[in-house]
C-alpha positions, 0 to 999 in steps of 0.5 A: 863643282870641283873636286880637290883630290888631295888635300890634308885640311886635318892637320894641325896648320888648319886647327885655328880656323880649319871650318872656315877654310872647308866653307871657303872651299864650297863657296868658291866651287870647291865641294868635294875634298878629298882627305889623304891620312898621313900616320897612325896620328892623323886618323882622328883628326881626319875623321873627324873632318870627314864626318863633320862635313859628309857631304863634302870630305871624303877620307883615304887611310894609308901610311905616307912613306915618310912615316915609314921608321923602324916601327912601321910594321906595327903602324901598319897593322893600325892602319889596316886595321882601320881600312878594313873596318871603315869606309874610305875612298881611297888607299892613301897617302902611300908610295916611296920617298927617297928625296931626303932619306934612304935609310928605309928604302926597302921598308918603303917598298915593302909597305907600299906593295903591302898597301897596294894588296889591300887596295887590290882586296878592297877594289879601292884605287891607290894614291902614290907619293912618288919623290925621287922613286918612281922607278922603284914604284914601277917595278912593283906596279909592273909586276903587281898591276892587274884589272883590280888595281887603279890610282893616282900618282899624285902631285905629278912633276915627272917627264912625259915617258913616266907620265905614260908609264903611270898612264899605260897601267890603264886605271891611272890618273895623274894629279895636277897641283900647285907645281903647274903654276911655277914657270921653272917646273916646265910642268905645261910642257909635259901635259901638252902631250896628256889628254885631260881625260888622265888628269885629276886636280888636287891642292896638297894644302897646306903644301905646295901653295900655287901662284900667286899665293906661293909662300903662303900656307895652302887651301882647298879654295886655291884649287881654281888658280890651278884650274885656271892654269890648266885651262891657258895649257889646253886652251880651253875654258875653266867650265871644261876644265871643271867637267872634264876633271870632275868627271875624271876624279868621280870615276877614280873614287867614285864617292857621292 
């Protein structure tokens, strides 16, 4: 069995044949999705999927920082609302996104120390979108991290200095998607130095579509051609590449 960590199977590039692509991902091996709410918008959807397969998709609530305008305090307050009175896996999608925008730098990091107190009340890990931010973020994890507090950094593509900086908090993983199977992201470099026992897979469908399905949207299916690369990087089989990270993400979320 394997675990996709992260993948939005809820929004709306999936509303034609969304089923479907859930019954795909069990058949290839894929039974555990893990589903990360984007916005205030996405919650229905998301639970919906989540309770029409409950023994396969598992729901996180949070406020992704792209989210994050100039109403962002009152989407907050919906989204807390809703961690608090539900049960969910997980606080995310959360974090800081500079890639694109910086307009709302300092809201970005005030909603995610925000989020991360709830997680650390909740005792949930944390799921962390990171683009262009990951100093920023280690700030506020250095200054708020403690023995109730654990994650992921998702869709990791950092250097190996972060990738120990995420790993030396102690409760973190690091989520391995479609970017390890782009020859230019030099991604295999770094994780030849990170021992398994610190990685978790995920697909980020419909985003970040690996080889050789790049360009196309992506799926939870696509997860074994992520695995199958993780295995040729640790020289390793698939079947232990499939333990070790099935383990990892169990302990993370701890779902059933």
């Amino acid at each position: 069995m394997f675990v996709d960590t992260h993948t939005h199977l809820f929004v709306d590039a999936f509303d034609e044949d969304r089923t479907e692509i859930v019954q795909k991902a069990i058949g290839a091996g894929v039974q555990k999705m893990l589903l990360p709410n984007i916005d205030i918008e996405t919650i229905d959807a998301m639970n919906a999927l989540a309770a029409e397969f409950p023994n396969n998709c598992y729901a996180m609530m949070g406020l992704h920082p792209g989210s994050i305008k100039e109403d962002w305090q009152d989407r907050l307050e919906i989204i807390r609302a809703h961690l608090f009175s539900g049960k969910y896996v997980a606080v995310g999608e959360i974090g800081m996104d500079l890639y694109w925008d910086k307009t709302f730098a300092r809201e970005q990091a005030e909603a995610f120390r925000m989020q991360v107190e709830w997680a650390k009340e909740l005792k949930l890990p944390i799921v962390i979108h990171a683009r262009e931010a990951f100093e920023p973020i280690f700030e506020i994890l250095d200054e708020i991290n403690d023995e109730n507090l654990a994650g992921v950094f998702h869709c990791f593509t950092g250097t190996l200095e972060q990738a120990n900086h995420a790993i030396n908090y102690g409760g973190f993983k690091l989520g391995i998607g479609g970017v390890l199977t782009y020859k230019k992201a030099e991604l295999d470099k770094v994780l030849k130095h990170i021992d398994l026992k610190h990685l978790i897979l995920e697909t980020d469908s419909p985003y970040l579509t690996p080889v050789p399905f790049r360009g196309k949207r992506n799926e939870s299916s696509y997860l074994l051609h992520i695995a199958e690369k993780l295995a040729d990087v640790y020289g390793m089989s698939l079947s232990k590449i499939e333990e070790v990270t099935t383990k990892n993400a169990h302990e993370l979320f701890q779902f059933n």
